[in-house]
N, C-alpha and C positions, 0 to 999 in steps of 0.2 A: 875390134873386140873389146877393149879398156872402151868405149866410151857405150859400148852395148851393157856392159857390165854396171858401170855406175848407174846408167840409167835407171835397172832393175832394183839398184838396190834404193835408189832414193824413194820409186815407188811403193815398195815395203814399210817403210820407215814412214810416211806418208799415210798408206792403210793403219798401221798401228796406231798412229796419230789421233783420226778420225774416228776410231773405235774406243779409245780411250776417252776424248770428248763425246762420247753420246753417252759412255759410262756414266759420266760425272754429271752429264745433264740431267738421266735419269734418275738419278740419285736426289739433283736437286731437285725435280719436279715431284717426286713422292711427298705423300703428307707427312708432316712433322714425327708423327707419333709412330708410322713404319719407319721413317730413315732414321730414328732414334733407337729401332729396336734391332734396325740391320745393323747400323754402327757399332751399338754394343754387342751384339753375340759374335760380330768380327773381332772387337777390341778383346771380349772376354772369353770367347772360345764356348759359349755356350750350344751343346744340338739340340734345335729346336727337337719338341717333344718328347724331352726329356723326363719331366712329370707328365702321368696320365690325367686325366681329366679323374676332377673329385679329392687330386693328391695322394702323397704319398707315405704308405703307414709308414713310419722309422723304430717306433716300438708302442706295445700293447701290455697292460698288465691289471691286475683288478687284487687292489690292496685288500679290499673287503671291510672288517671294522675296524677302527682307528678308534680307543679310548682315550679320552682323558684325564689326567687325573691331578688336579691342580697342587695338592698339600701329599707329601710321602710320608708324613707320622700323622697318626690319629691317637686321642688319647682318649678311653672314656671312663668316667671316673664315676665312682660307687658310694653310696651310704655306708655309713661305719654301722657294724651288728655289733652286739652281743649275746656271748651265748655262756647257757651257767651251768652248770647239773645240781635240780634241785629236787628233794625226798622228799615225800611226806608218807607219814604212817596211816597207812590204812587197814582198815578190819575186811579179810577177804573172805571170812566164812564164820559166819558163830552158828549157835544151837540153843534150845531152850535146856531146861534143866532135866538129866535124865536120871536113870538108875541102873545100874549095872549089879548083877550078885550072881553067884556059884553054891550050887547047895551041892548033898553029896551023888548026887541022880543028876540034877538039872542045872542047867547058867542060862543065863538070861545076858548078854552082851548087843552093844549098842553102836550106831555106824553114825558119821556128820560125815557128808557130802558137801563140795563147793567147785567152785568152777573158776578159772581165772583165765583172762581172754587173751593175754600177752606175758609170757613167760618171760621177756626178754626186758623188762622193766620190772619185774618185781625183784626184790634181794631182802635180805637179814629177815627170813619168816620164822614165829614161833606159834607155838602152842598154848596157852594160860586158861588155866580153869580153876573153881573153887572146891573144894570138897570138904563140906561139911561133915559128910557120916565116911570113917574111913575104916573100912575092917576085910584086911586080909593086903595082898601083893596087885599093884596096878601095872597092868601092861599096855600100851597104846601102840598101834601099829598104825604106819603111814603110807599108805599107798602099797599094801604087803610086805613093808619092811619097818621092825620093830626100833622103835625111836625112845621109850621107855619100860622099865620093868624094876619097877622098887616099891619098895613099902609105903607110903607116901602118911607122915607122919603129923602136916600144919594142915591148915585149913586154905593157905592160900601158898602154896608151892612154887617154885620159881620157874619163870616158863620154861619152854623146853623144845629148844633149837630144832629147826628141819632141814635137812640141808636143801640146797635149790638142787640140788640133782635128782633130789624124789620129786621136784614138781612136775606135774603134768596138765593138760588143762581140766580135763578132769578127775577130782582130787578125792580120796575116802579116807577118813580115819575114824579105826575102831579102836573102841575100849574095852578090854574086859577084864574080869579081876579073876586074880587065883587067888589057892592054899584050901586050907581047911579048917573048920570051927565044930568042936564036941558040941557047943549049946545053937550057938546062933550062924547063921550060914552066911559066907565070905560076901560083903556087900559096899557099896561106893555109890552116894548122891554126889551128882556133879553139878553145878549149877556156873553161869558166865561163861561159858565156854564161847573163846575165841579163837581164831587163827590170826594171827596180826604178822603186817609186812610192810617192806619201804617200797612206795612208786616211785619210780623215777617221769619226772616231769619232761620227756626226751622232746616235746613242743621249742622248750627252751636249751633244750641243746645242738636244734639246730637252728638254719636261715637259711634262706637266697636271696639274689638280687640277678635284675633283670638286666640285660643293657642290649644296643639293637646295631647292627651291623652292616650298615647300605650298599646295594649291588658292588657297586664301583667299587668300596675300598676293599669287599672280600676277592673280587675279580684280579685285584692286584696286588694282594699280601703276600711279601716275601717273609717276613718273621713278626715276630712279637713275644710279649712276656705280661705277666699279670704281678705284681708290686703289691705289698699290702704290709700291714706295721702290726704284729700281736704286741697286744699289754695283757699280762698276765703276771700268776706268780709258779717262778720255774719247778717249786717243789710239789705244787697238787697240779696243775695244768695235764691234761692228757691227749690223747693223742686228737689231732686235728687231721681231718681229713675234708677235701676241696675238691667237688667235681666239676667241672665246667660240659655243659649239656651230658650230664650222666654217664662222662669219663672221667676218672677220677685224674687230677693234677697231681694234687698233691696229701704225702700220709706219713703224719709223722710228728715226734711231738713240736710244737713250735718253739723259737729260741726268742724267748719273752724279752722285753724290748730292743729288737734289734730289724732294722730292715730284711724283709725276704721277698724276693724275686722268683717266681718260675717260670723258664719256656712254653711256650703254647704254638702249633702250628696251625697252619691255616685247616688240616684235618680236623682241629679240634672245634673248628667256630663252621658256624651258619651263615649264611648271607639270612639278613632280617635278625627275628629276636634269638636271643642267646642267655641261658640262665649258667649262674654260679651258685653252688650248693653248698654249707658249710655243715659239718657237723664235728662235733665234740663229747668223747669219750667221756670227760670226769675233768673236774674243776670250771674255773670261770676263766674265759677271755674274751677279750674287747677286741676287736680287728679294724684297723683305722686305714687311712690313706691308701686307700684299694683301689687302683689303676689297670686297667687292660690296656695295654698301647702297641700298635702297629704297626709297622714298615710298611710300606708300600713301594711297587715298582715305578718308578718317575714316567712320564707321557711317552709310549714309544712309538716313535712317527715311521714314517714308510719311507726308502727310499731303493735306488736303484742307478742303473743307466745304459743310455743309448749310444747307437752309433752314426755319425752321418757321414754319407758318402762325398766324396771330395766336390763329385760333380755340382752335386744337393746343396755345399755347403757355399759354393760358387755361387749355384742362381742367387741363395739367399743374400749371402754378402754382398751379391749385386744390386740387390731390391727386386730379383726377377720373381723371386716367390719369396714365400712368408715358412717360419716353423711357427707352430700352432699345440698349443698345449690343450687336451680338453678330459676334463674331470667330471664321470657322472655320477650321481649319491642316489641315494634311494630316498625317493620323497616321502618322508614323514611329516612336513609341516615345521617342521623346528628349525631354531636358525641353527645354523651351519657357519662354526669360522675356524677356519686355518693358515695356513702360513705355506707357502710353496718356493720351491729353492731349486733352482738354475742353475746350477756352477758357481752358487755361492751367490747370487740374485736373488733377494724376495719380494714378495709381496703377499701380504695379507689379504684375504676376503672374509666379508661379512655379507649372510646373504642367505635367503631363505628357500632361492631355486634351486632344482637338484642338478644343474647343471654349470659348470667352472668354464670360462675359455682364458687361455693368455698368451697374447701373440710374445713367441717367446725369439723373434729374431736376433735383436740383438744382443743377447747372450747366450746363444749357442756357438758352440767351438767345433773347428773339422775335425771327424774324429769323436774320441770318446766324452758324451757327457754326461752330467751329474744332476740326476733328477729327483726331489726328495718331497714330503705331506710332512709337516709337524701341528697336529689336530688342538684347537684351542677350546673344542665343546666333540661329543661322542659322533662319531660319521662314522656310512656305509659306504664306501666305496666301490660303486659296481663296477666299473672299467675305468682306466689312465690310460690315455691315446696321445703320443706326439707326431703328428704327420709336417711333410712340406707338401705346400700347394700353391 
């Protein structure tokens, strides 16, 4: 029985023998390029078919526009104005020479008519006429409301103020005389008859100035202010008011030489042209070193991140597959350059095709990573694809 026994068992040991040698020969007879690949997914523990054929998405995302924006302050700087309030006397209504009388039955009274086209510039208007024949009481009425009634005793009488509340644009004054005469009846030749007033020159009381605002820097304005220097004199100067496109900034009198600043936000400007308006109430100032300048938000690039799976991060680390970065733009023709980041890896491209690749194996990590765009010129980013394949 012991030597039926040994027998068995040497035969066993024997078969395992010869099975193991035809392993190992098989092994050596396969082509280089299988026994390299059985070796390693035994050593690495890779299952075969682990990526599908085409690869394997690991993340997707579509940044979309990416600005750039190279300078964060923009300054633009203005022509110095001047602005004055300046009068001239003008005649806004005269007459030929008339006659006015009252007898004890009949009067014979007389109207001048005038027209003024802008109420809002005229100021200090008067009355002046000559009256050579003077006999009895002169009364003159301004717009139906009596602005003289006396005796009127020289030949050339002191004019005789209107107040600008009776203006209107269109204007009538009558003349007519009272009282009474036993022999000759109540009578007034008037000759030169003016109405005279101050224009205000309001051409010169105001200005604008133009300045022009480029997509890019309105697209990214966080703040700004407008700067300007009045020279003036602080006791006639009046009040200053500043519009920027027909809102008003600023109102109020200025404080003559002394730097003044006002906020402006980006509600207040245009992307393109952009006007500032100045006007001035009364007196003369000069407005010097007029600045608009702007903040801007600095280049804000895209970023994100993925995850890869331990198996995924295996093949790669192996060299059994690749990660693959692939970036597509929208072709517009223009070049294209950015800056792309890995887990803290870059590389720059400059490049006119709408399409980015970059094998990004080794630097990616198992597990969570860190995929970023920081845009050197303006991009459309239609899709960001990381896959293994």
């Amino acid at each position: 029985m012991r030597k039926r026994g040994q027998a068995g068992g040497s035969a066993a040991a024997t078969l395992i023998g010869i099975i193991t040698l035809l392993i190992v020969f098989y092994i050596l007879f396969l082509p280089p390029a299988e026994r390299e690949s059985l070796l390693q997914e035994e050593q690495q523990g890779v299952t075969p078919g682990l990526i599908p054929e085409g690869g394997e998405i690991i993340f997707k995302g579509a940044p979309g526009k990416l600005s750039y924006v190279g300078q964060t302050e923009f300054d633009h700087i203005l022509p110095n104005i001047l602005l004055s309030e300046e009068r001239q006397a003008k005649v806004l209504g005269e007459s030929t020479p008339l006659t006015i009388t009252k007898g004890w039955f009949t009067h014979d009274y007389k109207n001048v008519s005038f027209y003024l086209s802008d109420l809002e510039t005229v100021d200090n208007v008067y009355l002046s006429f000559q009256a050579p024949v003077r006999r009895g009481r002169l009364k003159v009425i301004f717009n139906g409301v009596p602005v003289l009634e006396s005796t009127i005793n020289v030949q050339n009488p002191q004019p005789i103020p209107i107040p600008k509340g009776l203006l209107k644009s269109n204007n009538n004054v009558e003349f007519q005389v009272w009282g009474f005469g036993l022999i000759f009846s109540r009578k007034y030749d008037l000759a030169d008859i003016k109405i005279i007033g101050e224009i205000t020159d309001i051409k010169k009381q105001q200005a604008a100035n133009a300045f022009s605002v480029p997509d890019k820097e309105y697209e990214n304005m966080e703040s700004g202010y407008f700067g300007f220097y009045p020279i003036c004199d602080q006791n006639s100067v009046g009040v200053l008011e500043i519009t920027l496109n027909n809102k008003i900034i600023f109102s109020g009198v200025p404080v003559c030489e002394s730097p003044a600043r006002q906020d402006i936000f980006k509600q207040d400007l245009l992307s393109g042209k952009n006007t500032l308006g100045f006007k001035l109430s009364s007196g003369v100032a000069r407005i010097e070193q007029m600045k608009i300048k702007t903040f801007v938000m600095p280049t804000k690039g895209y970023s994100d991140f993925f995850f890869i799976k331990p198996e995924l991060y295996t093949a790669v680390a192996a060299g059994k597959a690749h990660a693959v970065l692939e970036m597509e733009m929208v072709d517009d023709g223009q070049e294209k350059e950015a800056e792309t980041n890995i887990n803290g890896r870059l590389d720059v491209f400059t490049q006119k095709d709408p399409k980015y690749v970059r094998d990004i194996s080794d630097v990616v990590r198992d597990g969570n990573n860190f995929i970023g765009i920081m845009p050197a010129t303006n991009l459309n980013v239609i899709s960001l694809t990381v896959r293994v394949e």
